[in-house]
PAVOMI-954322 format. One record per residue (C-alpha): residue in three letters; x, y, z. Coordinates in steps of 0.02 Angstrom, whole numbers, plus 50000, padded with zeros to 5 digits. Layout:
AlaXYZ...
END
This chain:
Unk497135037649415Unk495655048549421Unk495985049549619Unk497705058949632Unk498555044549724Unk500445045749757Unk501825035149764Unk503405028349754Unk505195035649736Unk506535033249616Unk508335030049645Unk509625030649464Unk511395024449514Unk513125027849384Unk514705020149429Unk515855023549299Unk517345011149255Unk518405019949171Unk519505034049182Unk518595049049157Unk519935054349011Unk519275037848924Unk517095048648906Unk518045060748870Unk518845053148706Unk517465043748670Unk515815054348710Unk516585069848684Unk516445074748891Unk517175071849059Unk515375076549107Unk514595058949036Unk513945052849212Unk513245067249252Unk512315068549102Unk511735053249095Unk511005058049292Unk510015068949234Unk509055056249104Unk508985042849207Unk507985055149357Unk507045064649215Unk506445048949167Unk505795044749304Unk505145060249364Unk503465048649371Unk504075043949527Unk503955057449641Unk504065077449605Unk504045083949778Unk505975083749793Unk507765077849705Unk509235076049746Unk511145070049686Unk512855063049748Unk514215062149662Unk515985053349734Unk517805055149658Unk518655040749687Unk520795042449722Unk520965061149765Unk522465069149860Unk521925073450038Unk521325090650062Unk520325088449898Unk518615089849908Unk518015071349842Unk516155073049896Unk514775082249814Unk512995084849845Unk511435096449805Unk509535094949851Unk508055103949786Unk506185104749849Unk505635115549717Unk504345116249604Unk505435106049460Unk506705100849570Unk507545087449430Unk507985103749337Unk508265115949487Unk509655102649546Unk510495101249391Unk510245119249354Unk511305121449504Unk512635107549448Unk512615115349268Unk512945135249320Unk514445128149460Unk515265117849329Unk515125133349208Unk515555145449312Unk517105138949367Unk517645132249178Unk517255152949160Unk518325157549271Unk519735144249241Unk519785144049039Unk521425131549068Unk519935118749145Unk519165117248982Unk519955104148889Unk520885096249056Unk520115081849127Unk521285078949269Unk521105097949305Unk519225096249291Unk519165083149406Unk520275089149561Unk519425107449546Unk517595106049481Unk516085100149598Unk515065085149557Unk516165079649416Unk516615059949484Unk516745039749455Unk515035036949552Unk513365045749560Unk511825043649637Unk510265053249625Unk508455050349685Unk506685060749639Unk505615058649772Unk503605060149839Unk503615062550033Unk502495049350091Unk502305056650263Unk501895072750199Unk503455082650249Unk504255091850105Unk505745102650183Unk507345099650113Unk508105088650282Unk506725078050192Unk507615075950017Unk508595062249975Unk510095056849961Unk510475056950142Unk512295059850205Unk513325054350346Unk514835062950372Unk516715057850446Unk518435062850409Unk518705043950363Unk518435040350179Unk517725023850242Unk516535029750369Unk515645040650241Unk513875034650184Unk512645043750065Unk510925033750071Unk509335033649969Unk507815022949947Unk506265021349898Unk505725012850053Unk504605013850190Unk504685002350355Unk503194998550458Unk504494996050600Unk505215011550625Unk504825014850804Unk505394994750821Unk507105001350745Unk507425019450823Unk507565010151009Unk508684999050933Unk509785013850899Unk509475020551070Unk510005003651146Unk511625004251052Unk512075021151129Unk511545031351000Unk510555047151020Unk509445050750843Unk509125064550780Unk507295060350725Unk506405045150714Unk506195045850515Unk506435028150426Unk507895036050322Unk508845043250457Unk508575027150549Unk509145013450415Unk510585026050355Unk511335025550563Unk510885007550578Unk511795004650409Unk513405016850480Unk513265008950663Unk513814993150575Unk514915001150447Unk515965010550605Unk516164993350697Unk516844984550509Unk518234999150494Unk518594997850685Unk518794983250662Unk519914980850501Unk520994994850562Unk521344983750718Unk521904970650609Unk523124981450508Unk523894988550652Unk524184971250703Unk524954966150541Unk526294982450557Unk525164994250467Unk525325012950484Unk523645022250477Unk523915027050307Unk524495010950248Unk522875005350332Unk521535016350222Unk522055009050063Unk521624990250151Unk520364994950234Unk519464997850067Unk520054982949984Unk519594974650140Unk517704982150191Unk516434968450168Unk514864977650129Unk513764963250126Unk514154958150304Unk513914974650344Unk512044976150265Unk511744959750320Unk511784965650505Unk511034979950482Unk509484972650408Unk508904958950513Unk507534970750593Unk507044980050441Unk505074974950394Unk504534984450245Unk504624986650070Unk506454996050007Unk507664997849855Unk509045007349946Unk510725012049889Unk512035017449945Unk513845027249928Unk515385024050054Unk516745037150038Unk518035027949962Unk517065023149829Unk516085006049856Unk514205005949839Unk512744995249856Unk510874993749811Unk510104980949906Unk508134977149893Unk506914970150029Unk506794950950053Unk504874950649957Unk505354959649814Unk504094972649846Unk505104989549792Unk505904987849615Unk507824988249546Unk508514984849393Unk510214985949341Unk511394985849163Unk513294983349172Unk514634983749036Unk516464984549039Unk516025005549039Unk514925008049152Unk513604999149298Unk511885008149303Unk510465003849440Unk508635011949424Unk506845008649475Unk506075008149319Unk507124994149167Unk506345005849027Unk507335022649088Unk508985011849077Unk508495004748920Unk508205021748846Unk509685031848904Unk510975019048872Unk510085010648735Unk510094991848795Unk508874977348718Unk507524973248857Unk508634957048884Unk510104966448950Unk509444974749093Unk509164962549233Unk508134963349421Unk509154963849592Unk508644949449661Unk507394949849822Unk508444952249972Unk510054952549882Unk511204966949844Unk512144972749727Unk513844977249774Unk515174988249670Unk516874988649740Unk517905005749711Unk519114992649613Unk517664991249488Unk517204971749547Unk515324970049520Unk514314956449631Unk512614951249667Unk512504944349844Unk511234936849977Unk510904948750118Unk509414942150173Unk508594926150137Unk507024929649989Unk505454924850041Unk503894922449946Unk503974934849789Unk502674949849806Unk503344961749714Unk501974978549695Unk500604975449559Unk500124993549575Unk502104995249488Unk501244986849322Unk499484995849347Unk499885011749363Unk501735018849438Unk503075013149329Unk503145017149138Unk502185009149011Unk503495009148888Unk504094992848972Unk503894980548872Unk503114966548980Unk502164980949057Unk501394987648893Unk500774970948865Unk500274966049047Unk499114982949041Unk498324977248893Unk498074960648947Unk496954969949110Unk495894979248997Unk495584962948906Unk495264952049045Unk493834964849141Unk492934963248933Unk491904949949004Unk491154958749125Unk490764974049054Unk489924964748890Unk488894957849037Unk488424974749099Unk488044981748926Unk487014966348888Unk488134963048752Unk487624975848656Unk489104984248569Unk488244991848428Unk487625005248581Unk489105006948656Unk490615020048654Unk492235015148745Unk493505026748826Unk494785031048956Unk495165041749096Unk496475047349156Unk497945045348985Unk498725032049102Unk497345020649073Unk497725021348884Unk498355005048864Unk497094996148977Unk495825004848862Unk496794997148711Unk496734980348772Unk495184982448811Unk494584986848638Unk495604975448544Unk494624962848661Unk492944968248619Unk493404968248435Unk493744950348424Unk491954948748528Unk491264958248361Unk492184947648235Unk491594931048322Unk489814938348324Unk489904943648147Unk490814926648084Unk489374916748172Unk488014928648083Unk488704924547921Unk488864906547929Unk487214905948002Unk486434914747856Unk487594911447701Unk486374908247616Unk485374922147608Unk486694934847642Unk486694949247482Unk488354959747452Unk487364973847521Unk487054966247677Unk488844960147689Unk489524976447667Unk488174982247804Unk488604968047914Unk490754970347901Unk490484990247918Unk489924987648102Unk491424990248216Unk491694997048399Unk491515014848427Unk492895022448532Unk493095039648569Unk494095053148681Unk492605060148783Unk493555066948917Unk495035079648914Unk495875085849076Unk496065104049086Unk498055103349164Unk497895122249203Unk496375122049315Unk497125123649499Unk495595123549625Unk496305136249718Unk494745140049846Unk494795128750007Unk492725132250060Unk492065115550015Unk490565121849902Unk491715132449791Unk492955117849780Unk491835105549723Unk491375117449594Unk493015119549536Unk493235101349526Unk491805099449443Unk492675105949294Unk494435098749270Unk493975088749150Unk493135094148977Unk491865084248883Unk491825079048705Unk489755082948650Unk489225075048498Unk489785057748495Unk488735048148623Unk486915046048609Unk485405046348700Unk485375026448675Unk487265022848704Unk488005013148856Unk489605024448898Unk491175013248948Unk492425023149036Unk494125012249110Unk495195020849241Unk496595012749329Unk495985010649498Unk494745016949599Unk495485022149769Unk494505033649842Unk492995037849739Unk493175056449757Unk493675064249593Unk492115051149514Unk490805058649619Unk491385074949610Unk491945076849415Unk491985062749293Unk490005054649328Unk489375071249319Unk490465077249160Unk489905060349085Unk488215061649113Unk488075079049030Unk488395066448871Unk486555061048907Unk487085041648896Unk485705030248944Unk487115019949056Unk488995026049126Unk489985011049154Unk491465013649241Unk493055000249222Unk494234998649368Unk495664990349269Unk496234985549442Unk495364975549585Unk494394984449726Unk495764993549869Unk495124988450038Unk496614988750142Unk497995002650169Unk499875001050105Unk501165002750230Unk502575000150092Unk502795017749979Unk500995021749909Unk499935034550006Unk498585025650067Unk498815026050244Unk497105024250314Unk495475013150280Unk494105024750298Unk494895036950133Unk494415017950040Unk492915019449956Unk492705001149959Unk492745001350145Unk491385013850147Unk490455003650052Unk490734988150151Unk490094999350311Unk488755003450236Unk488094985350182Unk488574980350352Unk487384994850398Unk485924991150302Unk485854971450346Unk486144974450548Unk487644967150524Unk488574982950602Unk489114973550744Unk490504964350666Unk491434982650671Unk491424980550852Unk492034963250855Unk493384968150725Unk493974982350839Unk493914971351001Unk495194959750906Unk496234971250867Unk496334979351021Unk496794964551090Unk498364960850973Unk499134979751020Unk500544974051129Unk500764959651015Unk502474953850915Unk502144958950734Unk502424938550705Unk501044935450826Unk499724948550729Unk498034943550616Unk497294952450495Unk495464954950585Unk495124968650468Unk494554955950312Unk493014951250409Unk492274967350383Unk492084961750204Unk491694941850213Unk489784944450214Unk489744952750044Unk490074946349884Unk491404960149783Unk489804961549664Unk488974966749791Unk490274981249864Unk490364985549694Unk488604989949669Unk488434999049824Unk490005009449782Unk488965013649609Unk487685019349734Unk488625028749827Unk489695037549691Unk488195042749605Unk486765056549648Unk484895061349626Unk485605074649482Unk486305061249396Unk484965053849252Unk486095038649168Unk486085024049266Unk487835023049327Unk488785004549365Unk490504998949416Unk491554985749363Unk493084979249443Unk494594968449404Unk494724951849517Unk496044947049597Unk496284931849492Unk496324941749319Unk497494952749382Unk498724939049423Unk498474931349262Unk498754949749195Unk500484952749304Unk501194935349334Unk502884942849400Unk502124955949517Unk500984945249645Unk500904958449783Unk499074960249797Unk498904966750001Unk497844982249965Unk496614971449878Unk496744955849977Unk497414960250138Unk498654945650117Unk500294958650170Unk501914951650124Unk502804955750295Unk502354953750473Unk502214972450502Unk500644974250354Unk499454965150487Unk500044977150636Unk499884992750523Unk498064985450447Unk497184982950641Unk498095000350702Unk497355008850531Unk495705001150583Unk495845005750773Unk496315025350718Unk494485023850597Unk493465015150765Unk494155028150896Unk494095044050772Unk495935046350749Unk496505055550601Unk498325049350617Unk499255037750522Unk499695019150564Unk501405018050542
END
């Protein structure tokens, strides 16, 4: 996106099934699982750069053994600071202990991070905070195997206030009220009471308390465990998790709205955000690598049984669109196509806007993420040229010379790379005038290839909040001297926040709000604001269940034609000569585009879970009463 707009996180889960003697024979390395870590997080490095971590868990040591491992990095490439880290222990102590070299079982009871299970996470911090307590995976510690739990997501909960007292009323004292921290205590609440529990029952079948470890394990029924830990949780999540012993879990929210794929063979299980990455490091057909089911989980048991089971009951699928606009990878093959089928779908309007006229128009792309939208796109509005030219000749085949023919089939649509970001330029000055400046120029222009006469077609990805337009790309464009700059939103028009992973915490950032203000502005119809906040004022105290989105009537007057010229307006400027427009994708294409991926609340307002409607008025509250805070 032209707007920086962040995102997401990624979780990559290995749980090895073999004996680590068995990579070793066949991959040439005891080390397999950790190297195929670091693929499956440098793949998806997309997903978040402000932080990574990794867990690693070896499964039947001796006591006194260290059988946990774990390292965290907040630097500025913290994928390869972590495994830097891994990579110079390992070394160092293979260095030190030649006799380690070619020993597995010496490898594993004396070198760090070498294990049966793994799980790693690269992370963006929604909230802002980037110090390493931030940085996934989170760890809860006891000197019973069982009660050990390593937890990360990418997740966010609109509830987390909602779920901190619950804590508080089960004796517990927090120490912050962070939605990690809370779901990984809620999680080990429940997981205490199972073991208590279980090791009551041994005890009453005869067991000594070493006897009872070893059925404890067998024993510990993770999905009971998650499925009373989770009947509070509102919000979108993939989260996994690592119990000491060795069972784990990755369990996803009841909507679908965070992703989770997952591959399994009679080597190795392997979860991930993102079914390309899996595809790619373990080289899998497309067909192999298969979803977690919404508000299921799926549970590895340290004796290598793999299940998928109900946790919490699905509801209506709404998994993220924004996954197939923009966040995950477009080497997905149902996302590849899906992209292309936006750009082709928004064709229509923009031959409208051009007045059909192709022959004066050049077609491009900012940022290299709207690539394949731009593809589709042009494929689209080649077939509109072939139909044109197919009805030109059978209108005139009779006239037609092989001159004219040749003129006629040499015609095609002009595409070109106008725009080229400059990934060096920092703008490194804070006073606003020098900034803008600055940002002015990230981009450089391609002269020579539009004229005077051409309608310029640009496609983005979204437009979010309008800045980087204004600021840098309409102005760069119109030093091209293009009689018209049309700019494609390959997405629909973001009105409402996200409370569910993407940074887009509050309304008046939106660009389509402002514009909405300002039509409300301009035809007295300002008013409604007040009646908007005076609803949702009066829902505060409300149960989430009980709480309307009031925040949609601030756009009902106005057709999204018209929001979408007065955004033009606005995102333009006296300096500017071309006459700029804006085109976005409607809601209806882009469900035609992403059948699968139906979660369409920060273009609708429709949010999947009872908390979106809370967050949405108390976003729109904080904009009335001047509050730069967040809503959830």
């Amino acid at each position: 996106m032209s707007d920086a707009l962040q995102h997401e996180c990624g979780i990559a889960l290995v749980r090895l099934l073999k004996p680590l003697e068995y990579y070793k024979e066949k991959y040439g390395s005891a080390f397999y699982g950790i190297q195929k870590m670091y693929l499956l997080m440098e793949k998806q490095h997309n997903r978040g750069q402000d932080g990574a971590g990794f867990a690693s868990i070896k499964l039947d040591v001796e006591p006194g053994q260290r059988y946990i491992s774990r390292v965290r990095s907040n630097h500025a490439q913290p994928i390869q600071d972590v495994f830097a880290q891994i990579n110079a222990r390992i070394n160092d102590e293979i260095k030190i202990h030649p006799e380690y070299a070619d020993n597995v079982s010496l490898q594993k009871a004396n070198i760090p991070y070498l294990g049966e299970l793994f799980l790693g996470h690269v992370r963006y911090g929604t909230f802002g905070k980037n110090s390493i307590e931030s940085v996934h995976p989170f760890l809860r510690q006891n000197n019973w195997m069982h009660r050990n739990l390593i937890l990360a997501g990418n997740f966010n909960m609109t509830n987390v206030k909602e779920l901190f007292e619950n804590l508080v009323e089960l004796g517990q004292h927090p120490k912050e009220m962070a939605d990690t921290v809370t779901v990984m205590e809620k999680i080990g609440h429940f997981l205490d009471d199972a073991v208590t529990d279980l090791y009551q029952d041994c005890k009453n079948e005869g067991l000594n308390k070493r006897e009872a470890s070893v059925v404890i394990a067998e024993r510990l029924d993770v999905a009971k465990i998650l499925n009373r830990a989770a009947k509070n949780l509102d919000g979108g999540y993939a989260m996994a998790g690592l119990l000491g012993h060795g069972d784990a879990f990755v369990f996803r929210d009841p909507a679908g709205i965070r992703p989770a794929y997952f591959y399994q063979d009679d080597e190795i299980v392997v979860v991930a955000s993102e079914r390309p990455v899996i595809q790619t490091v373990f080289n899998v057909p497309f067909e192999k690598v298969h979803e977690i089911d919404p508000g299921a989980a799926l549970i590895i048991k340290k004796n290598g049984t793999v299940s998928m089971q109900e946790i919490l009951p699905a509801i209506t699928k709404k998994a993220c669109s924004f996954e197939r606009i923009y966040f995950s990878r477009g080497s997905d093959a149902e996302i590849y196509q899906e992209r292309k089928m936006l750009g082709k779908l928004v064709l229509p309007a923009v031959l409208e806007t051009i007045k059909f006229d192709t022959d004066n128009t050049v077609f491009s792309y900012i940022p290299n993420t709207a690539e394949t939208s731009f593809i589709g796109m042009v494929e689209a509005a080649q077939d509109f040229l072939n139909q044109r030219k197919n009805n030109y000749i059978l209108a005139n085949r009779d006239t037609l010379t092989t001159e004219s023919l040749q003129e006629l089939l040499s015609v095609k649509i002009r595409t070109e790379k106008v725009a080229i970001k400059d990934a060096k330029l920092r703008t490194f000055i804070t006073e606003d005038s020098s900034r803008d400046d600055l940002v002015a120029h990230v981009y450089d222009v391609t002269y020579g290839v539009v004229q005077p006469t051409d309608n310029l077609v640009i496609i983005d990805d979204s437009i979010v909040r309008g800045t980087t337009l204004k600021k840098s790309i309409i102005k760069m464009m119109d030093r091209l001297n293009p009689k018209r700059i049309v700019v494609v939103s390959s997405a629909p028009q973001i009105r409402y926040p996200d409370c569910y992973g993407i940074d887009m915490a509050k309304l008046e950032g939106l660009i389509a709000f402002k514009a909405a203000l300002e039509l409300l502005k301009e035809r007295n119809l300002y008013h409604i604001v007040d009646q908007v906040y005076a609803k949702c004022k009066a829902q505060e105290n409300f149960k989430d269940v009980e709480v309307v989105n009031y925040v949609t009537a601030i756009y009902d007057p106005f057709s999204p034609q018209e929001i979408s010229d007065k955004i033009a307006e606005m995102l333009s400027s006296a300096e500017i000569n071309a006459e700029v427009k804006i085109i976005f994708q409607t809601v209806e294409n882009l469900h035609i585009a992403c059948p699968k991926n139906l979660g369409d609340w920060y273009f609708t307002g429709d949010y999947p879970t009872p908390g979106g409607n809370r967050v949405v008025n108390r976003a729109f509250m904080n904009f009335y009463e001047g509050k730069d805070a967040r809503a959830y």
